[in-house]
C-alpha positions in Angstrom: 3.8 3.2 15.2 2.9 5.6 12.4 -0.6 6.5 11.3 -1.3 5.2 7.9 -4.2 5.6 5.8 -4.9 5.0 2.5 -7.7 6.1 -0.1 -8.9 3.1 -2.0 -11.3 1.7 -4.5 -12.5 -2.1 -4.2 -10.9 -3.3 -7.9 -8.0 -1.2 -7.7 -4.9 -3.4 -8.1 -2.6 -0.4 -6.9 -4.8 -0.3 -3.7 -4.1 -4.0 -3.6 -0.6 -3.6 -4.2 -0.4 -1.2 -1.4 -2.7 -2.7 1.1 -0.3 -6.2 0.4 2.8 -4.2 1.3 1.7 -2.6 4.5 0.4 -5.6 5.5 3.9 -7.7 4.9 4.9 -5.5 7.6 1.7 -5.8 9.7 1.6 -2.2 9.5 -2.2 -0.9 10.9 -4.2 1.4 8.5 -7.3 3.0 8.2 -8.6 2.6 4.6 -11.0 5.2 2.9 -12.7 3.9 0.1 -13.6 6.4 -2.1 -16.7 5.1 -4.0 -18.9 4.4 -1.4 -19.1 7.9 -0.3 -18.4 10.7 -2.5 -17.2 13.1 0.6 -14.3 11.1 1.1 -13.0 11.1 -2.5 -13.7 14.9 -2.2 -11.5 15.0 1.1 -8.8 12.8 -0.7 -8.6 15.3 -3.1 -8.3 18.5 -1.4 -5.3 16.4 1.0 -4.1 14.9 -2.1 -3.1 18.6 -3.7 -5.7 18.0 -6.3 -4.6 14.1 -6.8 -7.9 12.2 -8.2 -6.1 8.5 -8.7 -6.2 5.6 -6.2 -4.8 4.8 -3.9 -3.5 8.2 -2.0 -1.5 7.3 1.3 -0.7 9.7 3.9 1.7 8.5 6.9 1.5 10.8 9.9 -0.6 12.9 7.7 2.6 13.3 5.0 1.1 12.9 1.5 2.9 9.7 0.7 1.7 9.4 -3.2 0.0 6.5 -4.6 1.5 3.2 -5.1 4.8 3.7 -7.1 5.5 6.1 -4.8 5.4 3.8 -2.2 7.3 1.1 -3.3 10.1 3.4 -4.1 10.3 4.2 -0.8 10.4 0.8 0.2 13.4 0.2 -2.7 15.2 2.9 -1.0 15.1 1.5 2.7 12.8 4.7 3.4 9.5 3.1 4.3 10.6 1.6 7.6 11.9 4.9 8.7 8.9 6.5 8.2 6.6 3.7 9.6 8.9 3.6 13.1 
């Protein structure tokens, strides 16, 4: 299985959106919220390429995107490829 993770903020409904997806296909992630410490958001953003919005999602350490990003791969039948 791939290795997901996923930058986040508590209230984000793109984070929620996200998290809901990867979890429809009981997909295992580790989840960075940004807030709580500011290193990570800075860590986010230097992997990110300068990306400051929530959430950023990195499969296999791939910069993914944020949400829309990932649901387009998921329209495409692309998700599961890279997940597998």
């Amino acid at each position: 299985m791939a290795k997901v993770e996923i930058y986040t903020t508590p209230t984000c409904p793109y984070c929620m959106r996200a998290k809901a997806l990867l979890k429809s296909k009981n997909v295992d992630f580790t989840e960075y919220n940004v807030i709580t410490d500011p290193k990570v958001k800075t860590e986010m953003i230097k992997r990110a390429e300068g990306a400051r919005s929530v959430p950023q999602i990195f499969i296999n350490n791939e910069h993914i995107g944020g949400c829309d990003d990932l649901m387009a791969l998921e329209s495409k039948n692309a998700l599961d490829i890279l997940l597998n």
